[in-house]
C-alpha positions in Angstrom: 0.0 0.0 0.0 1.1 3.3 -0.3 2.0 5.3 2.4 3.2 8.6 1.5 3.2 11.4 -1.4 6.6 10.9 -2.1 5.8 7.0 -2.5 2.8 8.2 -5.1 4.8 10.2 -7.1 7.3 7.5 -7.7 4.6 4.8 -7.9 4.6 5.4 -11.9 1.3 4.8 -13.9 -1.3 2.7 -12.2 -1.8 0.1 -15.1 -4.3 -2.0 -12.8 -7.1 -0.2 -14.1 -6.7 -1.7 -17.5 -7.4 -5.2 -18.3 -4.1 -7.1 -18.3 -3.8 -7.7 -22.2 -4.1 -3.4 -22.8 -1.5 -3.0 -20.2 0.8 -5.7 -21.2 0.3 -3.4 -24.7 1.2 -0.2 -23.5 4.4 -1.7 -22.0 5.2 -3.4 -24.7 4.7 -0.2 -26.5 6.6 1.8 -24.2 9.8 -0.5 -24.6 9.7 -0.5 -28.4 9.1 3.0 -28.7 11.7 3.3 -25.8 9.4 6.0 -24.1 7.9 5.9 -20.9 4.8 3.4 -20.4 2.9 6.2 -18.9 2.7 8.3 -22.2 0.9 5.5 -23.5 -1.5 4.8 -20.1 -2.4 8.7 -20.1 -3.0 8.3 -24.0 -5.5 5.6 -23.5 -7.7 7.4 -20.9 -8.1 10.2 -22.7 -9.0 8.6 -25.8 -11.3 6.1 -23.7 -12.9 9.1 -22.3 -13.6 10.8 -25.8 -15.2 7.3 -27.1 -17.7 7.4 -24.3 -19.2 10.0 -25.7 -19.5 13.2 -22.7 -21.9 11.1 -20.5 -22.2 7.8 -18.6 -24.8 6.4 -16.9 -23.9 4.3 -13.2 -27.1 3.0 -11.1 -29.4 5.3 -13.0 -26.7 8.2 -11.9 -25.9 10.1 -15.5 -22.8 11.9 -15.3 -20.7 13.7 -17.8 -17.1 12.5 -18.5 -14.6 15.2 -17.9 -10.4 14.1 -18.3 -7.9 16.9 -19.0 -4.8 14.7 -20.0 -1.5 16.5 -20.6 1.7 14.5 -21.8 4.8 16.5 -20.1 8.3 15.9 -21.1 11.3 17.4 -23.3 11.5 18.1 -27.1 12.4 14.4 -28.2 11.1 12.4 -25.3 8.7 10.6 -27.1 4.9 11.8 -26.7 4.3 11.4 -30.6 3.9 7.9 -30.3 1.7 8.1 -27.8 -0.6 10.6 -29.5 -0.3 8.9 -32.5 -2.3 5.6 -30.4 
């Protein structure tokens, strides 16, 4: 479990919410590509998030979708591949 902020931070991406096959993907991706695995993780949510449309419905609860997604990192580090997903 993780105890502290510092620990979160360093945690890297939390690939657990994606069914193993799609994270096994990204990092397979990532080590191809030799970019970070998270480029590709923070690719996927956003473009999950635009495919659901703006709205989603839990227990009759209808709630609108809202990710802001930004990939940080220097000229050359490799966020074109990711965008390119």
């Amino acid at each position: 479990m993780i105890s502290s902020i510092s620990d979160q931070l360093n945690a890297g991406f939390p690939f657990e919410v994606f069914r193993k096959e799609y994270a096994e993907s990204f990092q397979s991706l990532s080590a191809y590509h030799s970019v970070p695995a998270d480029y590709f993780g923070t690719a996927a949510l956003f473009t999950i998030s635009a495919l659901a449309g703006g709205m989603y419905t839990v227990e009759k609860l209808r709630t609108k979708i809202i990710l802001y997604a930004m990939l940080v990192g220097d000229s050359g580090a490799g966020k074109t591949p990711a965008y390119n997903l």
